[in-house]
VEXKOL-518676 format. One record per atom (N, C-alpha, C): residue in one letter; x, z, y. Coordinates in steps of 0.1 Angstrom, whole numbers, padded with zeros to 4 digits, always signed. Example, Ala and Ser with C-alpha at 12.3 -4.5 7.8 and 13.67 -1.06 7.14 Angstrom:
BEGIN
A+0132+0078-0057;A+0123+0078-0045;A+0132+0078-0033;S+0128+0071-0022;S+0137+0071-0011;S+0129+0079+0000;
This chain:
BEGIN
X-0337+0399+0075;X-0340+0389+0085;X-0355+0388+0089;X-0359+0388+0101;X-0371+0387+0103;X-0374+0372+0114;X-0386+0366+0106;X-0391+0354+0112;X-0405+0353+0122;X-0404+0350+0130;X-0418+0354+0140;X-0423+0340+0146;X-0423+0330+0147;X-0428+0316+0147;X-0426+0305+0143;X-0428+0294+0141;X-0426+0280+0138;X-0430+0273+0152;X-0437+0279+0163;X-0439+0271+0172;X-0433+0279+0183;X-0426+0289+0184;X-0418+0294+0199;X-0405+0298+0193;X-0397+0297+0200;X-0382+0299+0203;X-0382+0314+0204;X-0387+0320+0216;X-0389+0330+0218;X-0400+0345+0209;X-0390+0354+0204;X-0400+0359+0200;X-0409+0370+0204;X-0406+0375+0219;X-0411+0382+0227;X-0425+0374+0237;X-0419+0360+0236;X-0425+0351+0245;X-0437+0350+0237;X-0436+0350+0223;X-0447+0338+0216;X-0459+0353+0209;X-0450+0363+0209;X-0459+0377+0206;X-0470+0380+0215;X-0465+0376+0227;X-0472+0381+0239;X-0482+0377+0242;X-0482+0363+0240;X-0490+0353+0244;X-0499+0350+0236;X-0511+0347+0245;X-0526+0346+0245;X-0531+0330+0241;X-0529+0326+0231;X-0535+0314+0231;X-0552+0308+0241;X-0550+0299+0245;X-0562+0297+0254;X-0575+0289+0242;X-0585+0295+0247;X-0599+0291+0235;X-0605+0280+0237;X-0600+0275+0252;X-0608+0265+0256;X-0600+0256+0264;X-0600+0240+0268;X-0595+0235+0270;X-0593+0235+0283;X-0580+0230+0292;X-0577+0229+0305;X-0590+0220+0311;X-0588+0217+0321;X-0603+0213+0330;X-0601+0198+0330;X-0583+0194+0330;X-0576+0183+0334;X-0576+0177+0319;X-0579+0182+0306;X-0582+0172+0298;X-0591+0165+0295;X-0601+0163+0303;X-0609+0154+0301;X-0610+0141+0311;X-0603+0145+0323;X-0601+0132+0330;X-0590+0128+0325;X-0580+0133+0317;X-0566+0123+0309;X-0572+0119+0295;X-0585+0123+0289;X-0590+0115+0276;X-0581+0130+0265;X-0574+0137+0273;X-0572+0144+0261;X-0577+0151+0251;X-0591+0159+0260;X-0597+0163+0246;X-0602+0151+0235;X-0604+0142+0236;X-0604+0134+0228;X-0592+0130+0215;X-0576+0131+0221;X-0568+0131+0216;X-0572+0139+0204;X-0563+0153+0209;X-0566+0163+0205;X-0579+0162+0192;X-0593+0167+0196;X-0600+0163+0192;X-0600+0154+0178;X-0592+0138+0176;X-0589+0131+0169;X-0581+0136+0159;X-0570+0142+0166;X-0559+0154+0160;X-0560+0161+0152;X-0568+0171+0153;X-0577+0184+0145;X-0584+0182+0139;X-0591+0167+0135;X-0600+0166+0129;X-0597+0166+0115;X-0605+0173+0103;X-0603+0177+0095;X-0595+0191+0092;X-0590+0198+0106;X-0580+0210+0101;X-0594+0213+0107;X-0605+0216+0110;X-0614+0226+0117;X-0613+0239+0112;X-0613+0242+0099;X-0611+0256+0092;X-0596+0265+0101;X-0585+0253+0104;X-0575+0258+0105;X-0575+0269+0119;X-0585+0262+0126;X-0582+0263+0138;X-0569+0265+0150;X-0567+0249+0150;X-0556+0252+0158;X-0555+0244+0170;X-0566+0239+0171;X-0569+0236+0187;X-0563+0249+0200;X-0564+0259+0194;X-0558+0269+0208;X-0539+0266+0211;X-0534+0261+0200;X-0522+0257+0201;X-0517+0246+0208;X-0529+0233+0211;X-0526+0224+0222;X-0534+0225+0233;X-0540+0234+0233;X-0553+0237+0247;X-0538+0250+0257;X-0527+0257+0250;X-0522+0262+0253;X-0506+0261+0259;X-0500+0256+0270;X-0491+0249+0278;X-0478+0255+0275;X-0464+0249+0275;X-0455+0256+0276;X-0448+0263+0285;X-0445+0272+0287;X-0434+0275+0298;X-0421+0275+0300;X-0414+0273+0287;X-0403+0276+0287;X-0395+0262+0278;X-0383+0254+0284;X-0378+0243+0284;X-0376+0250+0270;X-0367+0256+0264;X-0364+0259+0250;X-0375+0259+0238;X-0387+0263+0245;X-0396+0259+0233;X-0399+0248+0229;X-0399+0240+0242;X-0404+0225+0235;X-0392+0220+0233;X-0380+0220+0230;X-0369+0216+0227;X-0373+0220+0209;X-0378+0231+0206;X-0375+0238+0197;X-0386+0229+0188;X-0398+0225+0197;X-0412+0222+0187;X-0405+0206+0187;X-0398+0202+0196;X-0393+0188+0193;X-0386+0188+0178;X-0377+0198+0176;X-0363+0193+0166;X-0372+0199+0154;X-0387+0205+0156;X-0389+0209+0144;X-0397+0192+0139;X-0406+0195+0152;X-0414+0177+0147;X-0405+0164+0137;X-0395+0165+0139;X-0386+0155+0139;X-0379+0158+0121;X-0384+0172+0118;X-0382+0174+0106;X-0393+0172+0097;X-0400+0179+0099;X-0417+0172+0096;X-0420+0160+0091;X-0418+0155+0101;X-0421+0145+0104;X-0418+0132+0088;X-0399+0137+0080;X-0399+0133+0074;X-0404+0132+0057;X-0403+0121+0054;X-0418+0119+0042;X-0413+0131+0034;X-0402+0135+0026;X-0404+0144+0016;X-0406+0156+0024;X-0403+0160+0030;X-0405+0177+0036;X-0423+0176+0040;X-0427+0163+0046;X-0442+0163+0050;X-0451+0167+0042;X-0447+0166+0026;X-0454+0160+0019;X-0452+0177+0013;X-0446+0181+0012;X-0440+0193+0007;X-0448+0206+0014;X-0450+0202+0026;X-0454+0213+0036;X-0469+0214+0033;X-0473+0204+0034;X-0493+0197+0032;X-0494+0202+0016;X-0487+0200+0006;X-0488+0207-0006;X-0484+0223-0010;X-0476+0225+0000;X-0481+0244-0002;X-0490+0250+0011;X-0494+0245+0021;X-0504+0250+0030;X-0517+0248+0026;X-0516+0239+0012;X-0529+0232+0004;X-0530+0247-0005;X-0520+0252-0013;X-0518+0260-0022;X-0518+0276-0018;X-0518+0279-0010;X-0519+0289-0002;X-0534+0292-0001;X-0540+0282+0004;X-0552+0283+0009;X-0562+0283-0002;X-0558+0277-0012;X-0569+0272-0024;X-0565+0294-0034;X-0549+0294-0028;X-0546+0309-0037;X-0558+0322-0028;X-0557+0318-0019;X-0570+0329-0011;X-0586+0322-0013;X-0587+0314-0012;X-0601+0313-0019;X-0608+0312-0037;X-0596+0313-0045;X-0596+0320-0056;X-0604+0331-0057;X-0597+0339-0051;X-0603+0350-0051;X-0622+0353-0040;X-0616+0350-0031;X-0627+0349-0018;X-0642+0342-0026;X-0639+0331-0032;X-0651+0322-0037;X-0666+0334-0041;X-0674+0337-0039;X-0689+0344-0037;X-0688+0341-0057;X-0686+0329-0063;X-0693+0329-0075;X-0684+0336-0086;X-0667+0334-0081;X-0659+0341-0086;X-0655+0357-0090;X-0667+0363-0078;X-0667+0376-0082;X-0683+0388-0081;X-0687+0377-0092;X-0698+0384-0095;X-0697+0399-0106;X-0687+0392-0115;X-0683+0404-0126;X-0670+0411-0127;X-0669+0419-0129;X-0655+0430-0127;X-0642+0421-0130;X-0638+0418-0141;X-0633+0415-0153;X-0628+0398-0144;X-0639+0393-0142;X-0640+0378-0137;X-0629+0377-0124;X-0635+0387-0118;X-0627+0386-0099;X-0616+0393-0101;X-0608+0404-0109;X-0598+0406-0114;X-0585+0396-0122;X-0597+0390-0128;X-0586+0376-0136;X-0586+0367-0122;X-0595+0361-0113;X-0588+0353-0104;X-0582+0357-0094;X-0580+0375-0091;X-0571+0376-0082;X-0562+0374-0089;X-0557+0373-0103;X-0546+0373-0110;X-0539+0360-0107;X-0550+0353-0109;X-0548+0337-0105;X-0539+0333-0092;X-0549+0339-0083;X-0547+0336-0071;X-0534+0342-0065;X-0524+0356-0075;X-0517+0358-0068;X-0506+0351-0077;X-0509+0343-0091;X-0494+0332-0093;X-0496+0323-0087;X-0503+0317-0080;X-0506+0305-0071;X-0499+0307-0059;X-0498+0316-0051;X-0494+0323-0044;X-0483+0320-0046;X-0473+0329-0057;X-0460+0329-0061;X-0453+0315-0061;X-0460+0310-0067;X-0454+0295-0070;X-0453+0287-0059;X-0463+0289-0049;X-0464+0280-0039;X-0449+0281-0031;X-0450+0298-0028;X-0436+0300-0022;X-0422+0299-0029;X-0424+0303-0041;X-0409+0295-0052;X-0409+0281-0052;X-0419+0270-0052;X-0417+0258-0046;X-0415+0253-0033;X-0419+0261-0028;X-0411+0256-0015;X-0399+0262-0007;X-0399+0272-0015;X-0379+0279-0012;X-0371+0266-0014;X-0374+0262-0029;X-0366+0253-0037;X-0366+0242-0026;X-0381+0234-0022;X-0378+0224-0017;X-0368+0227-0001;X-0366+0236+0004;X-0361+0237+0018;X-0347+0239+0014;X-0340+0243+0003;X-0329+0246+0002;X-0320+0235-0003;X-0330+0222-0006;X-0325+0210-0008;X-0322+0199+0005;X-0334+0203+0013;X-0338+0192+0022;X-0327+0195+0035;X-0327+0181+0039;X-0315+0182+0054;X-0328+0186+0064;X-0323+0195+0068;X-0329+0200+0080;X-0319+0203+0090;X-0327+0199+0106;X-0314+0195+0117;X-0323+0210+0125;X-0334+0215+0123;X-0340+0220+0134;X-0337+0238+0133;X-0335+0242+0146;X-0334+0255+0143;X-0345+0262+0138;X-0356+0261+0136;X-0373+0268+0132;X-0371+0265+0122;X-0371+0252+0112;X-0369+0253+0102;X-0356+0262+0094;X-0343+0258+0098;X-0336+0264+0091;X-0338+0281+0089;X-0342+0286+0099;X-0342+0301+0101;X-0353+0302+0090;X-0367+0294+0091;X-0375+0297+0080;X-0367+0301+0070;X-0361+0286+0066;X-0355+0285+0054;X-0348+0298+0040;X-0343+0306+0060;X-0333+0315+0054;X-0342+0324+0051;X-0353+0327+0061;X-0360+0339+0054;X-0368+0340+0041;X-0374+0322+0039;X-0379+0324+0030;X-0368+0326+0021;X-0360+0324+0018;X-0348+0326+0005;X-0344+0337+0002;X-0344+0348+0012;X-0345+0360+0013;X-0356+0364+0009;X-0364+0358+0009;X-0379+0367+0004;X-0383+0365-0008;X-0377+0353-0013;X-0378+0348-0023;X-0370+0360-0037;X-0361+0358-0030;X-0346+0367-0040;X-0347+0382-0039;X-0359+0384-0030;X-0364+0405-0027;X-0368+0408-0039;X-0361+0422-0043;X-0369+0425-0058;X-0383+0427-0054;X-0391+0430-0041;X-0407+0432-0042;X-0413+0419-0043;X-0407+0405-0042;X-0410+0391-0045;X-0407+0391-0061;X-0397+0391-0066;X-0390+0391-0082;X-0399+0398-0089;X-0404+0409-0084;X-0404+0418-0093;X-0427+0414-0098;X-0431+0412-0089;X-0444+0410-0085;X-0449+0398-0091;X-0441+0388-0090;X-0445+0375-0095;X-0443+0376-0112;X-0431+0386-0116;X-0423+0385-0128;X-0437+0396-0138;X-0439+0407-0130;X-0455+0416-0135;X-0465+0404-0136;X-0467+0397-0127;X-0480+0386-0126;X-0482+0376-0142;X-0466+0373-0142;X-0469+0363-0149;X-0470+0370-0170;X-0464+0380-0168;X-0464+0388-0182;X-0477+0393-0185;X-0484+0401-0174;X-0497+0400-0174;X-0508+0392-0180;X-0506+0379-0172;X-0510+0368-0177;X-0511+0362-0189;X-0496+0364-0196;X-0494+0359-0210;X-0499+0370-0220;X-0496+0381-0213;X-0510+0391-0221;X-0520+0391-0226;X-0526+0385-0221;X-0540+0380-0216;X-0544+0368-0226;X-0536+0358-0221;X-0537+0345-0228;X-0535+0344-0245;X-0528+0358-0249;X-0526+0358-0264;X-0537+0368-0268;X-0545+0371-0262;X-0559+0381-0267;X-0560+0369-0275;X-0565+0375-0293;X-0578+0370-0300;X-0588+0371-0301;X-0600+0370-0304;X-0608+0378-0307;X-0621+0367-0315;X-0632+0377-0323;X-0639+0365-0329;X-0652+0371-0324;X-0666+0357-0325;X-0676+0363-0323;X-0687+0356-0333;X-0695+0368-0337;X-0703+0367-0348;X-0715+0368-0343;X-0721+0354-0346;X-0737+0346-0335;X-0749+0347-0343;X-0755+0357-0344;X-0767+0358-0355;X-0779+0360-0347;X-0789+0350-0343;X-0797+0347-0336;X-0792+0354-0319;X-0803+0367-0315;X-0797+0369-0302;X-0791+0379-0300;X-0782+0383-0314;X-0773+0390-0314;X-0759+0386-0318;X-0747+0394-0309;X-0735+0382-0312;X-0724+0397-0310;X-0718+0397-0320;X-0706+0406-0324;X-0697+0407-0322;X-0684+0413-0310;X-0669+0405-0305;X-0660+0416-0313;X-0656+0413-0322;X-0646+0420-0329;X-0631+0411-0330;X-0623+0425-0334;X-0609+0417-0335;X-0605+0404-0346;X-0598+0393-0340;X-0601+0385-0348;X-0586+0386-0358;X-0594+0381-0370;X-0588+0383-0382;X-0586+0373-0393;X-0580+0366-0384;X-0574+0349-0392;X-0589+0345-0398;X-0598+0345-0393;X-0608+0336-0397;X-0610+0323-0393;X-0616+0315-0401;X-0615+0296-0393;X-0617+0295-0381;X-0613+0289-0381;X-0615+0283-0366;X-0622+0272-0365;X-0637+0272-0366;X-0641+0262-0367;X-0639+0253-0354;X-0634+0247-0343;X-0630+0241-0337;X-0623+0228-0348;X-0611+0238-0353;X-0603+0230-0361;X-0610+0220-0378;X-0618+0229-0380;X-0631+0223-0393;X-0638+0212-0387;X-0645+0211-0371;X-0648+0202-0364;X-0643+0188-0365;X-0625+0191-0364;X-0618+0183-0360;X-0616+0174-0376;X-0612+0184-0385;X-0611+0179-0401;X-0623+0169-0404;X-0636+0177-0401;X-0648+0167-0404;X-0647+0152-0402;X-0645+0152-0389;X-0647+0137-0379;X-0632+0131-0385;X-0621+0132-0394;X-0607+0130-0398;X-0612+0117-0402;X-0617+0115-0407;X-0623+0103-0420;X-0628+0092-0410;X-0636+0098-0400;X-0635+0084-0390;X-0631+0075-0379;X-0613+0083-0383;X-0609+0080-0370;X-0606+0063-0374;X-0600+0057-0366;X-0600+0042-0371;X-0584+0036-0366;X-0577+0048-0354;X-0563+0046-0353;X-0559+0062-0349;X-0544+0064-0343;X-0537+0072-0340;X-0541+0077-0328;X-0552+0087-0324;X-0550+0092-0310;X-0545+0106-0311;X-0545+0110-0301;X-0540+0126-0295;X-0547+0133-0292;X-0554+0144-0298;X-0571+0151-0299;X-0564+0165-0291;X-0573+0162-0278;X-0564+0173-0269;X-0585+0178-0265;X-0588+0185-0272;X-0598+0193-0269;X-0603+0204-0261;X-0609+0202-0246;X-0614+0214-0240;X-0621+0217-0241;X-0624+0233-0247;X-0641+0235-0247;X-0639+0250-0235;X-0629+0255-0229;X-0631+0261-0218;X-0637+0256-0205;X-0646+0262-0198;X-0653+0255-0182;X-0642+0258-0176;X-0643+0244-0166;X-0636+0243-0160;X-0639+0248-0145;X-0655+0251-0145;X-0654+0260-0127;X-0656+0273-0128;X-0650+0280-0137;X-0645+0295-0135;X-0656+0304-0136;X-0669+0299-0136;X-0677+0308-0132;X-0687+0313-0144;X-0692+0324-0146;X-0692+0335-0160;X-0712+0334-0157;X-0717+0335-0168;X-0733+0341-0167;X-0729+0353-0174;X-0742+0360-0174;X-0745+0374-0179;X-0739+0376-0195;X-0743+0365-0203;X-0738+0365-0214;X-0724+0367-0213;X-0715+0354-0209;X-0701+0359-0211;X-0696+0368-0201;X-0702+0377-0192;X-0697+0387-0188;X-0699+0398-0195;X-0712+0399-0204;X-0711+0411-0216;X-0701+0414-0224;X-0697+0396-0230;X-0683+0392-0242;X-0674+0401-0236;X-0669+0395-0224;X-0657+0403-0219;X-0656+0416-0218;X-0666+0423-0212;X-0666+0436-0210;X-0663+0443-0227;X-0670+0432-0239;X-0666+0441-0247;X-0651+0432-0256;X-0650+0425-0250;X-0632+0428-0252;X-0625+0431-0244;X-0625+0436-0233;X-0621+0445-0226;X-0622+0459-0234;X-0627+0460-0244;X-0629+0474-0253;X-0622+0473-0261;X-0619+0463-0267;X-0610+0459-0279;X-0595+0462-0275;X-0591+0455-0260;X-0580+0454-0261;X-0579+0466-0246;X-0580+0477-0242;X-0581+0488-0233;X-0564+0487-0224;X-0553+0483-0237;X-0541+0486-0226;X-0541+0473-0218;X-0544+0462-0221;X-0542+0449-0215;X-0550+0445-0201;X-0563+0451-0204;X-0573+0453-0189;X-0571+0465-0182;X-0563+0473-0190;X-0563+0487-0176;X-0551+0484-0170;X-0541+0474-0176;X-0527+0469-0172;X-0529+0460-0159;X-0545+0452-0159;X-0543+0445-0153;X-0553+0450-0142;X-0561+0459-0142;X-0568+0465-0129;X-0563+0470-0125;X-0546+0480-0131;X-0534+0486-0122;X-0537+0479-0109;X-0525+0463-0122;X-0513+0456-0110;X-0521+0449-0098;X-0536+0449-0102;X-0542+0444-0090;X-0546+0452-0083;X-0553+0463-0081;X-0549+0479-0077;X-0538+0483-0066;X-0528+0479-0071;X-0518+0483-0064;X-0510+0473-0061;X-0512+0459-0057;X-0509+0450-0053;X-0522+0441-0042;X-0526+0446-0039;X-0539+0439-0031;X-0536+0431-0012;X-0519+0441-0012;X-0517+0433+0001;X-0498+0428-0001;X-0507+0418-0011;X-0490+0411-0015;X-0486+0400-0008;X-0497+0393+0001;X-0491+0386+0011;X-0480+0387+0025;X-0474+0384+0026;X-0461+0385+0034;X-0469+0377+0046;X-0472+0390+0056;X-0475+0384+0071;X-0470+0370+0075;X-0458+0371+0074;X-0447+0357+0084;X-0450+0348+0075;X-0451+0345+0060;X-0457+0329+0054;X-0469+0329+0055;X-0482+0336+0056;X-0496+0332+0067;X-0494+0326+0074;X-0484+0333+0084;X-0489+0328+0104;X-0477+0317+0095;X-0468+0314+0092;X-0463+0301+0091;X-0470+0293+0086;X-0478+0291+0077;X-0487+0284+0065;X-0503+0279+0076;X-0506+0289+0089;X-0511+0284+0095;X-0508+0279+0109;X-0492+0279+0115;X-0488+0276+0123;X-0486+0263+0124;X-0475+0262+0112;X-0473+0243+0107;X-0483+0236+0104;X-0494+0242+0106;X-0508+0234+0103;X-0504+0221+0115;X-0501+0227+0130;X-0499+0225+0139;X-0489+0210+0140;X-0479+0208+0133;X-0476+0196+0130;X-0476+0185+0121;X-0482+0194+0111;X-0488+0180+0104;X-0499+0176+0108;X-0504+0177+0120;X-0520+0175+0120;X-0511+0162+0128;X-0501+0164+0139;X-0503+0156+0148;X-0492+0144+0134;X-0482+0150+0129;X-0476+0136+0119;X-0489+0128+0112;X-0495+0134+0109;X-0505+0129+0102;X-0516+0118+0112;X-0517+0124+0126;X-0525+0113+0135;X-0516+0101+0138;X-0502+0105+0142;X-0491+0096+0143;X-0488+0085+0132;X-0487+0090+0120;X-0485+0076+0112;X-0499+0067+0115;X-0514+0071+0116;X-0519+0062+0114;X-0516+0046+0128;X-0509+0056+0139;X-0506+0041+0150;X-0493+0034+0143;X-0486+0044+0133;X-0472+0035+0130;X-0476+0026+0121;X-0483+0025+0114;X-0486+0017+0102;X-0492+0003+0106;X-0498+0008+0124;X-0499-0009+0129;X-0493-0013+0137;X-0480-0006+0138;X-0466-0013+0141;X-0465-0005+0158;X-0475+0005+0161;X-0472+0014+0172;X-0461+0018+0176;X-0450+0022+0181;X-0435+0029+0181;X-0444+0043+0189;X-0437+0051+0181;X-0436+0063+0185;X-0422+0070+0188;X-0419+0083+0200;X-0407+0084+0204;X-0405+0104+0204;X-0394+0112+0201;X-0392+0122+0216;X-0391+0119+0226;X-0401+0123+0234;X-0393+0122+0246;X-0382+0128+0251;X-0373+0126+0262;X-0359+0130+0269;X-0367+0136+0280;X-0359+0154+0280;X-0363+0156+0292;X-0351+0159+0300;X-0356+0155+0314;X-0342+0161+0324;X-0348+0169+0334;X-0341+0180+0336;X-0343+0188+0347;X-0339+0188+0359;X-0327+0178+0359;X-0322+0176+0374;X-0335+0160+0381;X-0342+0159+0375;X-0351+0147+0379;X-0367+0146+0377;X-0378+0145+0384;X-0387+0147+0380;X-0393+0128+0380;X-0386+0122+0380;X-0392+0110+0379;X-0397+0105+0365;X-0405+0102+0362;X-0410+0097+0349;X-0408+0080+0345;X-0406+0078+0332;X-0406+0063+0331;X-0406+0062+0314;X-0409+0047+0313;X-0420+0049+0296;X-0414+0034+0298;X-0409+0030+0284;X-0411+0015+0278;X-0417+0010+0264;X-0426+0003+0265;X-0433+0001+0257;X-0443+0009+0247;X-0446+0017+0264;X-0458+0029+0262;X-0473+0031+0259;X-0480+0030+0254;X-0492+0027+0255;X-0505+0037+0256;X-0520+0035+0260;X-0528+0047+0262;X-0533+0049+0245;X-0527+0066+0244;X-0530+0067+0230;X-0544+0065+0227;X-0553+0071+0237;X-0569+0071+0234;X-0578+0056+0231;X-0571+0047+0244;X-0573+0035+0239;X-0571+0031+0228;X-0556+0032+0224;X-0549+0027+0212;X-0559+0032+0197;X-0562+0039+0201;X-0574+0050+0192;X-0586+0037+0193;X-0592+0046+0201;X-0606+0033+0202;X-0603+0021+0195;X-0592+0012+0200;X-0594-0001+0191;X-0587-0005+0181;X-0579+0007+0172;X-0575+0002+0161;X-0593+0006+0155;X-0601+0016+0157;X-0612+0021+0151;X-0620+0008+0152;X-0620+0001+0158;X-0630-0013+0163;X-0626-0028+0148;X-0614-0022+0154;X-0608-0035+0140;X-0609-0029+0126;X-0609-0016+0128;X-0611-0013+0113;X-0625-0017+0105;
């Protein structure tokens, strides 16, 4: 099965097509770049202003972006979507981050990272789509592909390498022996753990029952010269576990699946606007689809209001 947009119906239509970079001439006497503008605000990385600067032609697409909005739109799938388009992005700057790959060993473990992050994002959101009532044809077709892609042995098999890897890794021991500015990384060999002697010491002054959940790993990833030496020399120690894992990253460097990018940055596209939208509904705004008819070009609106205004003065009373 192959999937080619979240925002066109058409897949020859939406291939073709040239997103515009800059806004029609007519949005600024309708206050729209302002909309807009209000819209995108905060997706700027995403860039997806060329998505409303760019008009429809064809009645079926906006039929199509209607029944997708309308899925979106509801709280668990919104909520779902904004949490792996979050996860996606945080799995490519993993790796991308300038401080993350200063040392061999370092930017190898967080592409490792960055490609279960990846994994997970999209096994969580298979799961969530295969639950949720969806009415719209974009979504459902997603649906099917991603579950197809999910269940591909090059998906099974990638995530299933990633995560063994990992646990590889996680069960390395090793000890180091600190004698002024020289420090020794040998195989470790059931010696104390002073962590745990730490813990014994301070025993005598606890005063009640807590839960001694101790971190002494850093928590922002990032290595100096010293512990990039450590590593390099357990990376010596343990030779099958690092060359295992400079393979699978080797030979896995374009494990992202084209169609969940451009989807992951397409649906940017409506959550930006559900997201502008609740803030009018929360002050009792009504928001609608509109109905289109083709046998009539007459227009008519009940209890319509100017969004831009409506903007300006909820911002005044806030």
């Amino acid at each position: 099965m192959v999937f080619y947009s979240i925002l066109s119906s058409e897949a020859d239509g939406h291939l073709n097509r040239e997103f515009a970079q800059r806004p029609p001439a007519y949005f600024i006497d309708l206050n729209l770049d302002k909309i807009i503008d209000a819209i995108t605000a905060g997706h700027e990385p995403d860039d997806i202003k060329p998505f409303f600067y760019t008009p429809l032609k064809y009645l079926e697409d906006i039929y199509y972006r209607q029944d997708i909005m309308q899925d979106v739109a509801k709280s668990d799938l919104y909520q779902a979507l904004v949490e792996y388009t979050a996860g996606i992005k945080r799995s490519v700057q993993l790796v991308a981050k300038p401080e993350n790959r200063y040392y061999h060993f370092q930017q190898q473990r967080w592409a490792l990272e960055g490609m279960l992050l990846y994994c997970q994002q999209v096994t969580t959101l298979s799961d969530t789509l295969e639950k949720a009532a969806l009415s719209s044809c974009g979504m459902m077709n997603f649906k099917h592909y991603l579950a197809q892609y999910t269940a591909g042995a090059a998906f099974t098999d990638l995530y299933a390498a990633a995560k063994t890897i990992k646990n590889k890794l996680d069960h390395i021991q090793y000890s180091l022996n600190i004698n002024g500015d020289t420090i020794v990384v040998a195989h470790y060999e059931q010696q104390p753990n002073y962590s745990d002697e730490i813990i014994n010491v301070f025993e005598k002054f606890k005063q009640r029952d807590v839960t001694t959940d101790l971190a002494f790993r850093r928590r922002d990833g990032m290595m100096n010269h010293i512990e990039a030496q450590i590593l390099d020399c357990v990376a010596r120690l343990f030779p099958a576990e690092f060359t295992e894992l400079d393979s699978f990253i080797e030979n896995n460097r374009g494990y992202h699946d084209p169609a969940l990018d451009k989807f992951a940055h397409e649906i940017q596209f409506y959550l930006a606007v559900v997201e502008y939208i609740k803030k009018f509904q929360q002050s009792g705004l009504p928001f609608c689809i509109p109905e289109i008819l083709t046998h009539n070009k007459d227009i008519s609106a009940g209890g319509a209001f100017d969004l831009a205004l409506a903007a300006t003065v909820l911002q005044r009373l806030c």
